[in-house]
N, C-alpha and C positions, 0 to 999 in steps of 0.2 A: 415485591421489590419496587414497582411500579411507584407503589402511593408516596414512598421515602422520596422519589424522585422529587426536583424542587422542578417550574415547569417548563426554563430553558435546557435543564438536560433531559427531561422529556421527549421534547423535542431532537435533541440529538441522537437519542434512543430511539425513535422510530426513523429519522432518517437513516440512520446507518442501520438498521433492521433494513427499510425499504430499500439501499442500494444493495444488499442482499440479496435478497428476493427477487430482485430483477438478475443479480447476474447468475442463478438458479434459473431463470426463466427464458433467456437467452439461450443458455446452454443444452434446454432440454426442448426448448421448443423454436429456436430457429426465429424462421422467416415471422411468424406469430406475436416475438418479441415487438416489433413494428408496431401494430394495432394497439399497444397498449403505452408504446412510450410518450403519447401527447399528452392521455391522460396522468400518470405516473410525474410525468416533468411539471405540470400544473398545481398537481397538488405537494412536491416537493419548492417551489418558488412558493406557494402560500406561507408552509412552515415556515422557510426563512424570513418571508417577509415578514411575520409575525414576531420573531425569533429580534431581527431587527428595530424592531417598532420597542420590543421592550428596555434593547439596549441603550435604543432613543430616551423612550422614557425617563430610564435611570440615568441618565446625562443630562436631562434639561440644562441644566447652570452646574457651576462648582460648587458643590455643597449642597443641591440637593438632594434631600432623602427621600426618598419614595414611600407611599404608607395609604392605608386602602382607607376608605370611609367609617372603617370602625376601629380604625386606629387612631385614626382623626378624633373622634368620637372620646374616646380614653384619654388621648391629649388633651382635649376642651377641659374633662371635667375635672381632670386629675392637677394642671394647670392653674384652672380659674381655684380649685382647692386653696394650692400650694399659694398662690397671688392673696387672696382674703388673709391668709393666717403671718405670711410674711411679703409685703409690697415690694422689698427689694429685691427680688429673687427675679433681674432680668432678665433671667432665659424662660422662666417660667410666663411672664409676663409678654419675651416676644413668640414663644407654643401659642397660646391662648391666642396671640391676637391672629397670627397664622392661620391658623386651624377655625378659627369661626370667621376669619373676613373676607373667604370670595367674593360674596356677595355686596358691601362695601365698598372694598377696591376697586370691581365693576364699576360700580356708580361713578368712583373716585377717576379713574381711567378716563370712564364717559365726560369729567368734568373738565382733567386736565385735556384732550383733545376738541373741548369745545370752545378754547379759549388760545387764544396767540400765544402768549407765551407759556401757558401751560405745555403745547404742543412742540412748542420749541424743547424747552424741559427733556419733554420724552422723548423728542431726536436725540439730544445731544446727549442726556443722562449725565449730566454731572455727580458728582459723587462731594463729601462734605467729609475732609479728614484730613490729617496734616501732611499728607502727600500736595493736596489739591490747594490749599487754605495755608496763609502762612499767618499760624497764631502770634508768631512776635510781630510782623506788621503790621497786625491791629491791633495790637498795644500802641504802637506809635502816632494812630490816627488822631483828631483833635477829640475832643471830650464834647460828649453830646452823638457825636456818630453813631448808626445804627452798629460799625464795629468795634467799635470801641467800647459801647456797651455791652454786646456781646463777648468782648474780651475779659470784661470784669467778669460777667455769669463764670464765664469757663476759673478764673484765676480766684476767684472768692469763694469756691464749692469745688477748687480741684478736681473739674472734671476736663476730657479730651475728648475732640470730636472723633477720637478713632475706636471710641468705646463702646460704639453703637453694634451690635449684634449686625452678622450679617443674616439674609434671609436662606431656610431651613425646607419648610416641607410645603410651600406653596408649587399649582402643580401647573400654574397657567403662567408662560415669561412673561407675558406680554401683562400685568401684575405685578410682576417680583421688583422692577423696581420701584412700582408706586406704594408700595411698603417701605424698599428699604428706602427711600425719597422720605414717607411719613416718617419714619423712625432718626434719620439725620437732621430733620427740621424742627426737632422735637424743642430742643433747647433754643430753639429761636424762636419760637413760638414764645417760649419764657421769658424769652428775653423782652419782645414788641408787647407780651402782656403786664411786662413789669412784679410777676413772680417769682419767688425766690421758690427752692425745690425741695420745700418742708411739706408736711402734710394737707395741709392749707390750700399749699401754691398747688399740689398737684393735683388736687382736687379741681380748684380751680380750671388747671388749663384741661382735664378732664374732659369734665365738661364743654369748654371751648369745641376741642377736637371734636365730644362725640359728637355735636350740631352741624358740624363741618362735615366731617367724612361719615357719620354713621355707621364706624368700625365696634363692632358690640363689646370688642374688650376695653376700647375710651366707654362706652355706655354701662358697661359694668362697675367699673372705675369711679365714675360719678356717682353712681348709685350705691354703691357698697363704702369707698372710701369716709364720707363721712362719719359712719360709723366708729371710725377707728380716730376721729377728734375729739379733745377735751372739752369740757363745757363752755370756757371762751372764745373758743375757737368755732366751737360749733355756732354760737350764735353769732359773731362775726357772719358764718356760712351763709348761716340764713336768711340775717338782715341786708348784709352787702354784696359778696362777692358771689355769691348762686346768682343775682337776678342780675349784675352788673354780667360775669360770663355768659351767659343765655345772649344777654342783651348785644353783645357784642361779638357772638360768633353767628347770630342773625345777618349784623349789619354789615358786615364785614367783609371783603374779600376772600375765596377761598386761600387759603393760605399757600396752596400746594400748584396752583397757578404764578405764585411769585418766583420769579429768580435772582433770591436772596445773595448771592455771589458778585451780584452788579452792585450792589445798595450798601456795602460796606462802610461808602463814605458818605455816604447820606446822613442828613438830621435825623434821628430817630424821631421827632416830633412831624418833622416832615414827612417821614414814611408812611407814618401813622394816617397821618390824613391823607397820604394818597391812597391808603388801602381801607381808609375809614374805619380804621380800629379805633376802637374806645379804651387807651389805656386803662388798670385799675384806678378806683377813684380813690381809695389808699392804698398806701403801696402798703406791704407787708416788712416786714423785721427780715433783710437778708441771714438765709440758714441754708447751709447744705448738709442738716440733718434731713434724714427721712423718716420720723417717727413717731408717734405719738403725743401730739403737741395740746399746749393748756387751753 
């Protein structure tokens, strides 16, 4: 019966065994009772604590799910799988990035606290969604702004900022938002790079990202994505935009240090150079297919 047990009712099973056993022991042996309740109460506060610590666990955040190292393990492969064969599958794509970026993230954490306003960032935690962001007022900004160009991304490829996955099975908080942070900045990243979010473009800011953060699902993405372009495109890749991205997520501010929420109204040209990005040196054919391109 034991093994069925899962291992906080385990634990409830030998407690209530052990409050048992003591009042058996009392009963039959008195004064005796004594000599054994310090130890008995110490090793009943461990259980619990334990008992605790898991319930802790499984609460980190809302929506976290709990999953052991070889569960992890199954999501990586089974993820980056599902990601090769179809790119749009973003839950598949934020498993993957989840599951293989502790180590990344770290870095990325290490980068946002070493810098002012990165660190401001991760006091405040803003969040990037139409709760926070009012997408019709940056339609109204002058043309040229960094929001109003972002305004187009969103209205010319029908996407919302609230479409962003929240974070899942990361196990460290102090992490979970420097993910969902990556993952909200995504399309502004698109935007200051001047890609559209065809095969191409994704590739492109791919790349960008993985030099930045060093998260191996952007590294995988760059690596593998390719693959999956037409022959004009591909050579576009190779001749232009591979060594223009490289070049430009080198030079570049890290992006995840920026608090994109202030710069709204800002010249996009101007932003640029305060963060020393390199626009593309041609822009691409706006498309919010994600497919297979010539």
């Amino acid at each position: 019966m034991l093994r069925r047990l899962n291992y906080c009712q385990l634990l409830r099973f030998r407690a209530q065994n052990l409050d048992l056993d003591l009042h058996t022991l009392k009963r039959k042996w008195g004064s005796s009772y004594r000599a054994l309740s310090s130890q008995t109460a110490a090793l009943g506060e461990e259980d619990l604590g334990r008992e605790q610590t898991i319930q802790q666990y499984d609460q980190l955040y809302p929506g976290h799910i709990s999953t052991t190292a070889f569960q992890k393990t199954l999501l990586a492969v089974g993820s980056g799988i599902a990601c090769m064969i179809n790119p749009a599958r973003d839950d598949m794509i934020c498993a993957l990035g989840e599951t293989t970026g502790p180590i990344a993230l770290r870095y990325m954490h290490r980068k946002m606290l070493a810098d002012p306003e990165g660190r401001q960032i991760l006091e405040e935690k803003p969040v990037i969604n139409t709760d926070t962001v009012d997408v019709d007022y940056l339609g109204t900004l002058p043309e040229g702004t960094f929001g109003k160009e972002y305004w187009y991304f969103l209205e010319e490829n029908h996407f919302s900022p609230d479409a962003r996955r929240p974070v899942n099975f990361i196990d460290d908080p102090d992490l979970v938002y420097v993910m969902l942070r990556y993952r909200q900045c995504h399309d502004l990243t698109h935007t200051l790079l001047g890609m559209p979010p065809n095969m191409l473009g994704e590739v492109a800011v791919k790349w960008f990202e993985a030099i930045q953060t060093g998260l191996p699902m952007c590294i995988t993405a760059a690596l593998f994505g390719p693959l999956r372009l037409g022959p004009k495109h591909r050579q576009k890749y190779r001749n232009v935009y591979l060594q223009w991205a490289v070049r430009s997520a080198l030079k570049s501010k890290f992006l995840l240090n920026v608090y994109f929420e202030k710069h709204w109204a800002t010249d996009i040209t101007e932003l640029r150079n305060q963060l020393n990005l390199e626009p593309a040196p041609v822009q691409l054919k706006k498309s919010g297919k994600n497919t297979k391109t010539k």
